[in-house]
C-alpha positions as CSV (number, residue, x, y, z in Angstrom):
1,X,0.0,0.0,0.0
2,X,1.5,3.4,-1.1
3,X,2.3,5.8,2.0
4,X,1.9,8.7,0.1
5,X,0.3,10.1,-2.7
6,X,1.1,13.1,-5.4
7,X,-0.1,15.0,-8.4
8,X,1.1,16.0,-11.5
9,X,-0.5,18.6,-13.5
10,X,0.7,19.3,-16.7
11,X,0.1,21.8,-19.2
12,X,1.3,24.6,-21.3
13,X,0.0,27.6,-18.5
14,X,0.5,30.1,-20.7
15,X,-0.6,32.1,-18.6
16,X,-1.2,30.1,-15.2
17,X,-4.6,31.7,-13.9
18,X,-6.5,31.5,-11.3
19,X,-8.8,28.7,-12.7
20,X,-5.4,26.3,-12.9
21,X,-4.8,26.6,-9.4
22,X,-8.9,26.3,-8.3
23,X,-8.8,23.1,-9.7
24,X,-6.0,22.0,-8.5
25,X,-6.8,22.9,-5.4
26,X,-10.1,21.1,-5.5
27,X,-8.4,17.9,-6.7
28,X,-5.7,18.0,-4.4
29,X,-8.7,18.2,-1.2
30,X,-10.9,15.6,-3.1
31,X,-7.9,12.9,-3.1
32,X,-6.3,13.8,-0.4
33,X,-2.8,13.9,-2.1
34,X,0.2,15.4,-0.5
35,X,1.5,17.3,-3.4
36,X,0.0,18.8,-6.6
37,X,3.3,19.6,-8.8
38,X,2.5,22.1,-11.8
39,X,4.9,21.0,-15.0
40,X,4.8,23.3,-17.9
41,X,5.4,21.6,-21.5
42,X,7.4,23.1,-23.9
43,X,5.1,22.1,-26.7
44,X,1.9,19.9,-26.5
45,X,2.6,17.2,-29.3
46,X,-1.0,17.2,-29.7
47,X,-1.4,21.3,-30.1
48,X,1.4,21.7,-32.6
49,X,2.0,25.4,-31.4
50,X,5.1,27.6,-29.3
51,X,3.6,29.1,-26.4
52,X,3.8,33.0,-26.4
53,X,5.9,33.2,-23.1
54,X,9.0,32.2,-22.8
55,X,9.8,28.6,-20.9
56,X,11.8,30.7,-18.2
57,X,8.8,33.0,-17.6
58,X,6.3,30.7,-17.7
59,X,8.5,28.6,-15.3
60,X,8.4,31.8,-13.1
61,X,4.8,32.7,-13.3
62,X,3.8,29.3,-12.5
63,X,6.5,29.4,-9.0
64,X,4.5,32.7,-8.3
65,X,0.9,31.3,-8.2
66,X,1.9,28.1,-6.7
67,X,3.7,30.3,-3.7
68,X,0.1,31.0,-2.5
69,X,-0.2,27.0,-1.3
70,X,2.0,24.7,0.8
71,X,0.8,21.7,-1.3
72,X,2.0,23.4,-4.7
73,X,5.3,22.8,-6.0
74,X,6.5,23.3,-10.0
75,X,9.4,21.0,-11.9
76,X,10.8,22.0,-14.8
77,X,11.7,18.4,-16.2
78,X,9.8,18.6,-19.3
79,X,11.0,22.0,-20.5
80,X,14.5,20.3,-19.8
81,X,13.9,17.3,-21.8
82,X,14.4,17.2,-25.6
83,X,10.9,17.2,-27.7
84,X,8.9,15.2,-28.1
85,X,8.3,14.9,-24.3
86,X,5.3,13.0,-23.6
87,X,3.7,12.2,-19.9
88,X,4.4,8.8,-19.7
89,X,8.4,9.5,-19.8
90,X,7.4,12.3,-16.7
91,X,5.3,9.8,-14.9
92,X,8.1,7.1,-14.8
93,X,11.3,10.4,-14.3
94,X,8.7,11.0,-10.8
95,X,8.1,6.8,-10.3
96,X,11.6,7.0,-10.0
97,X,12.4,9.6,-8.4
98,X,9.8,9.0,-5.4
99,X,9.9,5.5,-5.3
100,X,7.2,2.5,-4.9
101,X,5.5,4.1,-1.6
102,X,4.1,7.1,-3.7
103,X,1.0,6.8,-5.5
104,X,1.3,9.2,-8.3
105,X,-2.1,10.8,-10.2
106,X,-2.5,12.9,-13.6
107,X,-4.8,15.6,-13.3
108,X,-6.2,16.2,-16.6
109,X,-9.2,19.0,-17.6
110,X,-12.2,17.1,-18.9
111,X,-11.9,19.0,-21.9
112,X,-8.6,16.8,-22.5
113,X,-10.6,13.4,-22.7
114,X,-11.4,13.3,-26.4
115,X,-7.5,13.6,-26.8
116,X,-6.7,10.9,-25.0
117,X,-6.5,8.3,-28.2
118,X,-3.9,9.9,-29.8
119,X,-2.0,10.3,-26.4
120,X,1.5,8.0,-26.4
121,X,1.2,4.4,-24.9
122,X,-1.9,5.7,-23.0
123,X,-2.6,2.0,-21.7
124,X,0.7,2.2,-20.3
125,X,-0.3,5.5,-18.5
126,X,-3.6,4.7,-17.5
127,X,-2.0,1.4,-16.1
128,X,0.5,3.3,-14.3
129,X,-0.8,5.9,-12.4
130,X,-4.5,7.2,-11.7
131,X,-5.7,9.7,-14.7
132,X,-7.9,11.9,-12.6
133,X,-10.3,13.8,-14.9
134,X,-11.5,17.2,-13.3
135,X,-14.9,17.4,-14.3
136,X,-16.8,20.9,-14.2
137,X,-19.6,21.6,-12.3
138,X,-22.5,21.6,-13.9
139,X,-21.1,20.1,-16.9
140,X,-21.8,16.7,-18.1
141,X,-19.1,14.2,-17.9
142,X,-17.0,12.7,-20.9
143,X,-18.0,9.3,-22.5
144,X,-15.4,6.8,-21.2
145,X,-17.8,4.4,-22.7
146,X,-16.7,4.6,-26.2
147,X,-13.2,4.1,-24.9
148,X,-14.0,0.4,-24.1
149,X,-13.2,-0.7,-27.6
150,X,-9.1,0.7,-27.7
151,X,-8.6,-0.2,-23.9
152,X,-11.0,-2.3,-22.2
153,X,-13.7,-2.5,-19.7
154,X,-10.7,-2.4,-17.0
155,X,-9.6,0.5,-18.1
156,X,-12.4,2.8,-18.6
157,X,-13.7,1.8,-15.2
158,X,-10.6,2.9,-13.9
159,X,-11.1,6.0,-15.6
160,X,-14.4,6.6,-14.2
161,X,-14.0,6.2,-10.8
162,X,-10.8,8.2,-10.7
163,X,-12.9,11.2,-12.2
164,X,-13.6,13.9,-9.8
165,X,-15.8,17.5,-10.1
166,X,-13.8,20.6,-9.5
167,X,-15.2,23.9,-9.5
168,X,-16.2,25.8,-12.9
169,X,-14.1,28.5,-13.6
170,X,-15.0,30.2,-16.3
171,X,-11.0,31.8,-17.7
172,X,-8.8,30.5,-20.1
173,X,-5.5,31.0,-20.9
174,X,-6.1,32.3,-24.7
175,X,-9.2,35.1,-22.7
176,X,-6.0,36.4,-20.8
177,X,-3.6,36.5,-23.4
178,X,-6.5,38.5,-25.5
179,X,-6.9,40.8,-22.9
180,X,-3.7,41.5,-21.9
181,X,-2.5,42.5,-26.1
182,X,-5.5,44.4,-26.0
183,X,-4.6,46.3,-22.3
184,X,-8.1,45.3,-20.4
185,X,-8.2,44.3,-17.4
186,X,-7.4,40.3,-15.5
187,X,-7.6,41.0,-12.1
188,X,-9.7,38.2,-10.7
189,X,-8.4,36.2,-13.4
190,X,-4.4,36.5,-12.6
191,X,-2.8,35.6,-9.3
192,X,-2.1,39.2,-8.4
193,X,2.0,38.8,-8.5
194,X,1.6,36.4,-11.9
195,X,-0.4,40.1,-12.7
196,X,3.1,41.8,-11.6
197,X,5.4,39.9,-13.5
198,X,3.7,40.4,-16.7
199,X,3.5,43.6,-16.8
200,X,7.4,44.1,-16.1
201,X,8.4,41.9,-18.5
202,X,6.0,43.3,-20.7
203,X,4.7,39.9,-22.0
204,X,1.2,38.8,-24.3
205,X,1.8,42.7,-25.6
């Protein structure tokens, strides 16, 4: 039986907002894990596309927001690694790094799901650690059912009851970016010293 439990919550967080860390939040008291650790990816395989920021200040703006909690931490492996970088390669770098006591989950946005086919080795992932879909209030949840074909009755059960609801938060990343070129205002959507940062680097301009 694992002694301890973490999460890893990837993404590009371009900028982290306040609805990244809500939900982690909420995941993090829903499991009861120890840890939530925020990794920022260089480059999604699956979205093709360069973030605006910089890996160094994305890196930065992530180690502001996550300041606000004990629980937070950030790594910088897969902005480290050389692309492609896919989860399972982080999932196994942490397996290894914290050993068989820890328990390890994957928090992933429900909005993610339909992705999840083209994801690398994904029965290898779900077999390996606890995929933990955050599903939005007031939203219906995905259809692991038509997984069932690709990975089996085992798996999309596992899938299921690893899914949790987490608060809807209704900002995005690509909202901030928009509103920051066009010089509105994101308070209430940026972690106040993520707010900071931005404006004297003078990023998303």
């Amino acid at each position: 039986m694992s002694e301890r439990t973490i999460a890893l919550f990837g993404g590009t967080f371009d900028p982290i907002h306040l609805g990244h860390t809500s939900v982690a939040t909420a995941a993090a008291a829903k499991t009861r894990v120890e840890r939530v650790i925020f990794i920022p990816a260089r480059c999604s395989p699956l979205k093709g596309f360069t973030p605006r920021a910089g890996d160094s200040d994305r890196l930065a703006m992530i180690a502001l927001a996550a300041a606000a909690c004990d629980s937070f931490a950030v790594c910088d492996c897969e902005l480290k690694r050389p692309a492609p970088s896919y989860t399972l390669d982080t999932l196994r770098q942490f397996q290894q790094e914290y050993g068989p006591g820890t328990s390890i989950r994957w928090l992933l946005g429900a909005d993610s799901v339909p992705d999840l086919v083209h994801w690398h080795r994904i029965r290898e992932l779900i077999d390996e650690c606890d995929v933990t879909t955050m599903l939005r209030a007031g939203y219906e949840p995905p259809d692991f059912d038509r997984f069932e074909p690709l990975w089996g009755p085992e798996r999309v059960a596992k899938l299921k009851r690893d899914a949790i609801e987490t608060p809807l938060i209704d900002i995005s990343s690509t909202e901030v970016r928009k509103r920051l070129a066009a010089g509105e205002d994101v308070r209430g959507m940026l972690h106040p010293d993520v707010i900071d940062y931005i404006q004297r680097h003078g990023l998303y301009r």
